[in-house]
C-alpha positions as CSV (number, residue, x, y, z in Angstrom):
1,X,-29.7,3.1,4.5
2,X,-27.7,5.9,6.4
3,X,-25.1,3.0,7.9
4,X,-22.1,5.5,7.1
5,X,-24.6,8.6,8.6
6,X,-22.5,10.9,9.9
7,X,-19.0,9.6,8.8
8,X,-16.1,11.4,6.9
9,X,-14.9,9.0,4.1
10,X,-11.8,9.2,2.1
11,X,-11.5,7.2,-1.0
12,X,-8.4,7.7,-3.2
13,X,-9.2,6.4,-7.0
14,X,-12.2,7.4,-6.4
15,X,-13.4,9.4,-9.6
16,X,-13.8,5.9,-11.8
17,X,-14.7,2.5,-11.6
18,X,-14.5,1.3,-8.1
19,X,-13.7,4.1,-6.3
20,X,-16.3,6.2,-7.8
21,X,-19.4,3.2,-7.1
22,X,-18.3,3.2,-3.7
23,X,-18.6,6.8,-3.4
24,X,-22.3,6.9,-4.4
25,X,-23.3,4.0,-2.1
26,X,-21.2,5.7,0.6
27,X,-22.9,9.2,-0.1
28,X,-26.5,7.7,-0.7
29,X,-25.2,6.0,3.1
30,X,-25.1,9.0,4.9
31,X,-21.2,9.7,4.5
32,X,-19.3,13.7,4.4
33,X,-17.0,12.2,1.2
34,X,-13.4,13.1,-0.2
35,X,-12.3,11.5,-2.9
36,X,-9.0,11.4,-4.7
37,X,-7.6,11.1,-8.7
38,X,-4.9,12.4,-10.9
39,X,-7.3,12.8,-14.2
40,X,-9.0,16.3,-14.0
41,X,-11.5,15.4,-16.8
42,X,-12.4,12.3,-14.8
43,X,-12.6,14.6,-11.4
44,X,-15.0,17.1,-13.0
45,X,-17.3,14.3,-13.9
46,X,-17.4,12.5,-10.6
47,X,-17.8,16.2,-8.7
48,X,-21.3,16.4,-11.3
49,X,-22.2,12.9,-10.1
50,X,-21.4,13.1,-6.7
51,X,-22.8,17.0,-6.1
52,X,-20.9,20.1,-4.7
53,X,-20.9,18.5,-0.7
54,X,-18.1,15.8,-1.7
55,X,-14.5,17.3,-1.6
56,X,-12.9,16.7,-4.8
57,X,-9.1,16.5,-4.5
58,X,-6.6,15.9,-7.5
59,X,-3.5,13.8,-6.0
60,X,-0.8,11.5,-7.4
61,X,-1.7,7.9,-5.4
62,X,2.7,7.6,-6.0
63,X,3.7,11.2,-4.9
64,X,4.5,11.7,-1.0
65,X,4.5,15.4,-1.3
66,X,1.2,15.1,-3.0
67,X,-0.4,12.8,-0.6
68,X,0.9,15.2,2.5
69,X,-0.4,17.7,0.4
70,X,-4.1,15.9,-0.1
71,X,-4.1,15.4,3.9
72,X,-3.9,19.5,4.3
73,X,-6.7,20.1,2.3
74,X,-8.4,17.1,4.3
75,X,-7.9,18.3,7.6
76,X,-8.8,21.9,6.7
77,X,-12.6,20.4,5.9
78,X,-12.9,18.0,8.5
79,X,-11.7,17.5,12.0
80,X,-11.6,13.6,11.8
81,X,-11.9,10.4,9.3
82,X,-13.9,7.3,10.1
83,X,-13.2,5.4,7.1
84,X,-10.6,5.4,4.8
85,X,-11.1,3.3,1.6
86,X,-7.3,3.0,-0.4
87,X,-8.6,1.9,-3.9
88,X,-5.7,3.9,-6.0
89,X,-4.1,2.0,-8.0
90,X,-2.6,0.8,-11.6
91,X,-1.9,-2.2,-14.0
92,X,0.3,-2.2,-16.8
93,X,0.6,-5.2,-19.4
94,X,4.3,-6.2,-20.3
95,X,6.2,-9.9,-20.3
96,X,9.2,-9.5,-18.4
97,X,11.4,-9.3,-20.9
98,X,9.7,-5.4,-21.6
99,X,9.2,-4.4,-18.2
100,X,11.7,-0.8,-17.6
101,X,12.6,0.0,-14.6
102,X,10.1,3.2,-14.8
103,X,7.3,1.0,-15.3
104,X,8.6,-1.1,-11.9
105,X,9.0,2.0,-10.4
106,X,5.5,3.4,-11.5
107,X,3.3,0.2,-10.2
108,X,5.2,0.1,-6.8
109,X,5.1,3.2,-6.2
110,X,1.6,3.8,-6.7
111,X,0.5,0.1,-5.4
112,X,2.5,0.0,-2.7
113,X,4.6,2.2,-1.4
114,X,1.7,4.9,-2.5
115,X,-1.1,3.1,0.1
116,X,1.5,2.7,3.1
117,X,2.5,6.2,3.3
118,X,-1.7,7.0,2.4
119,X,-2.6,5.1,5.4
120,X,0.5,6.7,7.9
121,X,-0.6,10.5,7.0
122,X,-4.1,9.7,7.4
123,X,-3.5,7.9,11.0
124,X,-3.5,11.1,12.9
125,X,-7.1,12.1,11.5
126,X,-8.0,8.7,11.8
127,X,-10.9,8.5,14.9
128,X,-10.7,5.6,16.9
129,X,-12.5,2.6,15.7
130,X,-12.1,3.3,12.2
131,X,-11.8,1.2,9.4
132,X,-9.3,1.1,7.0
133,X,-10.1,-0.4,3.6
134,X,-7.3,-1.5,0.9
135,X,-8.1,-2.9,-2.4
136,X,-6.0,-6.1,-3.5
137,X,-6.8,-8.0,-6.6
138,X,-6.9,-11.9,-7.0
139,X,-3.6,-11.7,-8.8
140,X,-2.1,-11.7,-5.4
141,X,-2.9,-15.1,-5.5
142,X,-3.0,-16.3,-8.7
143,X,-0.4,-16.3,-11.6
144,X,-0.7,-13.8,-14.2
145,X,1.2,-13.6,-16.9
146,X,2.0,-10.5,-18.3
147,X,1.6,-8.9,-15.2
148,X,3.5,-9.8,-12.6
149,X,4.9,-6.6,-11.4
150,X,1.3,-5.6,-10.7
151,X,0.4,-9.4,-9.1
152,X,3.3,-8.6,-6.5
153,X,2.0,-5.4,-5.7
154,X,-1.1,-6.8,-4.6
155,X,0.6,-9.1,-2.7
156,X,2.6,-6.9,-0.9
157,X,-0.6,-4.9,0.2
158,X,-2.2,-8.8,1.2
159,X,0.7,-8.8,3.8
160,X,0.5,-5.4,4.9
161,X,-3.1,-5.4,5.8
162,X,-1.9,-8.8,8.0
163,X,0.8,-6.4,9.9
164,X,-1.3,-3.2,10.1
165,X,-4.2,-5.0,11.2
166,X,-1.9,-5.9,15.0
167,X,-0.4,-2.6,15.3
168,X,-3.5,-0.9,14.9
169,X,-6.0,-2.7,16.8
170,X,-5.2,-1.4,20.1
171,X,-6.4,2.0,18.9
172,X,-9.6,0.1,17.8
173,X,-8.6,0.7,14.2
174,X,-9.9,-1.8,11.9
175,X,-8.1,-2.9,8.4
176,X,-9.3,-5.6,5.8
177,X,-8.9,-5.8,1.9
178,X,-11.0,-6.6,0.0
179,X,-10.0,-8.5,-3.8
180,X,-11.3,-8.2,-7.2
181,X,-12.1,-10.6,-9.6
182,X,-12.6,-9.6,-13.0
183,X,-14.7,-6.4,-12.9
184,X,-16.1,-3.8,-15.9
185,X,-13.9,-1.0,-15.1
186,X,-12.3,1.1,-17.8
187,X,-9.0,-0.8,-17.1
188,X,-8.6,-2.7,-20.3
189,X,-9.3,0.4,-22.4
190,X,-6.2,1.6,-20.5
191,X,-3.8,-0.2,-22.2
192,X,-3.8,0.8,-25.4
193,X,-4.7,-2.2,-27.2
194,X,-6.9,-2.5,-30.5
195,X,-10.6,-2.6,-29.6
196,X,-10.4,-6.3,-31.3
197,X,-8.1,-7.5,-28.7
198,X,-10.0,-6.0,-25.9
199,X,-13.5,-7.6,-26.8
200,X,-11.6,-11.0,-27.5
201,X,-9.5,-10.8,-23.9
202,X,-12.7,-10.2,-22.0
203,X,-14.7,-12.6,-24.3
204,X,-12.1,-15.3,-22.9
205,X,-12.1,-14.1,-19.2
206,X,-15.9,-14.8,-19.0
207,X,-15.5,-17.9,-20.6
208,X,-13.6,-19.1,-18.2
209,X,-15.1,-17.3,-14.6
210,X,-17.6,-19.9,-13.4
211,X,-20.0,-17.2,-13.2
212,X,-19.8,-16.2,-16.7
213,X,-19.7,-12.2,-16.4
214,X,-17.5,-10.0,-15.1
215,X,-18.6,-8.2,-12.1
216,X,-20.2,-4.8,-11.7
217,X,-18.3,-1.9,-9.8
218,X,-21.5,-1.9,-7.9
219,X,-21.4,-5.4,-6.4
220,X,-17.6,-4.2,-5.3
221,X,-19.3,-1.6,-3.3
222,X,-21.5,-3.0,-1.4
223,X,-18.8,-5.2,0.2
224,X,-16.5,-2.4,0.6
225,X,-20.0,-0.6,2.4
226,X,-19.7,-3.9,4.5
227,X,-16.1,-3.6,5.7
228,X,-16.6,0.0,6.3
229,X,-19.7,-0.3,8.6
230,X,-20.0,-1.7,12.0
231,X,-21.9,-4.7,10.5
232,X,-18.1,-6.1,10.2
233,X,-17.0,-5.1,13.9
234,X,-15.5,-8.2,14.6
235,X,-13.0,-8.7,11.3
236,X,-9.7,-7.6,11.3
237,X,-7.0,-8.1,9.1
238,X,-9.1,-10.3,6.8
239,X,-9.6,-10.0,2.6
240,X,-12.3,-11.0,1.1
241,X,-12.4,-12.3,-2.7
242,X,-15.1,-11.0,-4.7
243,X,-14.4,-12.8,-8.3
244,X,-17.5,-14.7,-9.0
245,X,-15.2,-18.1,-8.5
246,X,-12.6,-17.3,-10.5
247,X,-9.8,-18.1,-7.7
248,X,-11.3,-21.3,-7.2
249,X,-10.2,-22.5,-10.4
């Protein structure tokens, strides 16, 4: 307990899933919290779960005006962040012969272009020695068919934690990623498919994970916990692949 105590945390995505596990371990660690969505009804909920202390922001992941807007409201709360965990994100289904240019336009610009300009407003709040956190995905390594606008995504953040994690060592900031395997999340439910094919594509998925489940948000957390502490001191610029073995197949 209390390995965050005293620390100011800032999670975007952080009202669901991922996001919203790591919040609670983070809180029940000590942390001052903001956290970050764009669904209010999913907002209200996390601000019940996570009490009236943790600063509740709504804020399009995609939208630079949003995001400079999110950093006022920040920096009129707290004078510094220690960690900042960039878990925003979104996955949309399509072969490529039905991906629009909207939809392109959508996942880059939440998945990518979203987290770089998060991580450059944040920088001057940022103390020294802090630690950066960005969620990837095992697609970045592993085709995926019907989703390979969101598998490059993930990429592109794999090789922007690589660069970031040079240029902002010599202020002591730290930056890892860490990658998801198949996880119980509300994603699926997202895409609008027929309950049927839900149960039957995550029926198949732990078929085929060595581990035969899908992971909890909770067992993302407490690696996320680990990156953010100063029990990972020495890593920098690393990912590590939480899956259950599925990228080994």
């Amino acid at each position: 307990m209390d390995k965050l105590k005293g620390k100011t945390v800032l999670i975007t995505g952080g009202s669901s899933g991922i996001g919203l596990a790591t919040a609670k371990l983070f809180r029940d660690e000590g942390a001052h919290l903001v956290i970050t969505g764009r669904d209010p009804d999913r907002l209200a909920r996390a601000q019940e779960e996570l009490g009236s202390e943790t600063l509740v922001i709504r804020s399009d992941a995609g939208s630079l005006s949003e995001i400079a807007a999110m950093m006022d409201q920040v920096k009129n709360h707290f004078t510094r962040l220690d960690v900042l965990f960039v878990n925003a994100g979104v996955a949309r289904a399509a072969p490529i012969e039905q991906v629009s240019e909207a939809q392109f336009d959508e996942i880059m610009g939440i998945n990518v272009k979203g987290v770089y300009f998060t991580i450059q407003k944040t920088l001057p709040l940022l103390s020294d020695n802090a630690s950066i956190i960005v969620t990837t995905s095992i697609t970045n390594q592993l085709g995926s068919p019907n989703f390979s606008i969101y598998g490059a995504s993930k990429a592109a953040l794999r090789s922007l934690v690589q660069s970031l994690s040079l240029e902002l060592i010599g202020r002591g900031i730290r930056i890892n990623a860490i990658s998801p395997g198949p996880i119980a999340t509300p994603m699926f439910e997202r895409f609008g498919l027929p309950a049927d094919t839900v149960l039957a594509i995550k029926g198949g998925i732990e078929r085929k994970s060595p581990i035969q489940r899908f992971g909890s948000p909770d067992e993302i957390a407490k690696v996320v916990l680990f990156l953010a502490s100063d029990d990972s001191s020495y890593l920098v610029g690393e990912e590590i692949v939480v899956d259950g073995g599925m990228s080994l197949l």
